[in-house]
C-alpha positions as CSV (number, residue, x, y, z in Angstrom):
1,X,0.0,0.0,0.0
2,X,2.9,2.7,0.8
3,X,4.9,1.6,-2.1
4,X,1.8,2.3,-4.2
5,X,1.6,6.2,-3.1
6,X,4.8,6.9,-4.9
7,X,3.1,7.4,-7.7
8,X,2.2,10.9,-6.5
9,X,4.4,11.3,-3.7
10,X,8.1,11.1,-3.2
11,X,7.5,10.8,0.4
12,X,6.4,7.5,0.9
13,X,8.7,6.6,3.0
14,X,7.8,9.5,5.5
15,X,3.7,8.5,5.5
16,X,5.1,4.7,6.4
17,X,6.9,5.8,9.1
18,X,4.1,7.7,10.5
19,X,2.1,4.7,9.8
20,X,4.3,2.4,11.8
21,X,4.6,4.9,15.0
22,X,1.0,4.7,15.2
23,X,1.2,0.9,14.9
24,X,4.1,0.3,17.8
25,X,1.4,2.2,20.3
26,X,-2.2,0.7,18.8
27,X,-1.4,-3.0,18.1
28,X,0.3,-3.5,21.5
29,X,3.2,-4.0,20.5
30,X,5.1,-1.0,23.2
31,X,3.1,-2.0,25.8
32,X,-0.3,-3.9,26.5
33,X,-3.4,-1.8,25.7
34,X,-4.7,-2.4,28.8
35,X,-2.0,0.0,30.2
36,X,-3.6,2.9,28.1
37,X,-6.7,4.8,28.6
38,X,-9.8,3.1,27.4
39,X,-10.2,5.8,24.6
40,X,-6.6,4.7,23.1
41,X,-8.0,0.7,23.1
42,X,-11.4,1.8,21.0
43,X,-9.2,4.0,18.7
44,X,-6.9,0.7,18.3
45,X,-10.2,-1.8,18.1
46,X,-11.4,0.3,15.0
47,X,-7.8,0.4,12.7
48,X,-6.1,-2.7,11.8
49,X,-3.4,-2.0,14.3
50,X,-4.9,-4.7,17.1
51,X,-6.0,-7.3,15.0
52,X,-2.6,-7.6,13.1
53,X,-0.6,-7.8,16.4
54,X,-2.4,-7.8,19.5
55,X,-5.6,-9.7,18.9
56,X,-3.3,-13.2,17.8
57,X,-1.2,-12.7,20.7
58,X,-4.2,-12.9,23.2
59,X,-5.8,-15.7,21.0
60,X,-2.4,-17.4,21.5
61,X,-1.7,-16.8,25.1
62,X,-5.3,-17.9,26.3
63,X,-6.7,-14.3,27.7
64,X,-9.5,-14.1,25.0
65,X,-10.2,-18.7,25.5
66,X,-13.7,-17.1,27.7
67,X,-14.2,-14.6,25.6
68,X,-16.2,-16.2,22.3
69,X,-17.3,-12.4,20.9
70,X,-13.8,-11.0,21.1
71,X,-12.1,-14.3,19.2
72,X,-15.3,-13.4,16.7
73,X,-14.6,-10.2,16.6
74,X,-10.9,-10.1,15.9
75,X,-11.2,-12.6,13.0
76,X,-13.7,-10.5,11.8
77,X,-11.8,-8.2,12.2
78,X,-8.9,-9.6,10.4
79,X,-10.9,-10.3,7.4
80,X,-12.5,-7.0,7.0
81,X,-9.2,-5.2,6.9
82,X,-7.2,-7.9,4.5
83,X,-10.6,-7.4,2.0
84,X,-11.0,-3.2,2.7
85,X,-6.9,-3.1,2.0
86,X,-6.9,-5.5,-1.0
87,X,-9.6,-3.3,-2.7
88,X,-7.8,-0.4,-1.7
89,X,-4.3,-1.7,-3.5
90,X,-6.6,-2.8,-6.5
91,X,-7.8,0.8,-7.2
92,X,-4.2,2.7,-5.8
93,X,-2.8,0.2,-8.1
94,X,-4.8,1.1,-11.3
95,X,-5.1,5.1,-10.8
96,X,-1.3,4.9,-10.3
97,X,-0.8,3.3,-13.8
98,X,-3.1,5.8,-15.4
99,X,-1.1,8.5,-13.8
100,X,2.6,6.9,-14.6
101,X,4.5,8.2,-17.7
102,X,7.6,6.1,-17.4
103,X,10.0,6.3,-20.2
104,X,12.2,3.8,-20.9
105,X,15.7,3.9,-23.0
């Protein structure tokens, strides 16, 4: 997806780093989100940050095994993201192309 917005930007680089920042704090992976403030774990429950990172490491260390909605919820989760970002690549991918002019010698 970031690789994709050099097609208009030569920052892409920049607006990944800023992307994984935000991902170090939101998917758990500086600290537990149940060290933050409640707002900070319903900001990381709606982005993709948790599910990528934090949701399969409580799956796998047992503190979601009594909760049935949250193991629900975070596949859904998972599979809502991976189809919103594969749609997304689809159409960065083909107004990219249109706006490419690449020249070759």
């Amino acid at each position: 997806e970031f690789g994709l917005l050099a097609f208009w930007t030569n920052r892409a680089v920049a607006i990944y780093m800023l992307f994984e920042g935000l991902h170090l704090f939101f998917s758990g992976r500086i600290a537990p989100l149940s060290m933050f403030p409640e707002w900070m774990a319903v900001i990381a429950h709606l982005f993709p940050f948790y599910a990528t990172v934090g949701f399969p490491v409580d799956l796998l260390t047992g503190k979601l095994s009594d909760q049935w909605e949250a193991v629900v919820w975070g596949f859904s989760s998972q599979i809502i993201w991976a189809l919103l970002l594969a749609f997304l690549f689809r159409w960065e991918w083909r107004q990219g192309l249109r706006k490419n002019a690449a020249v070759g010698g």
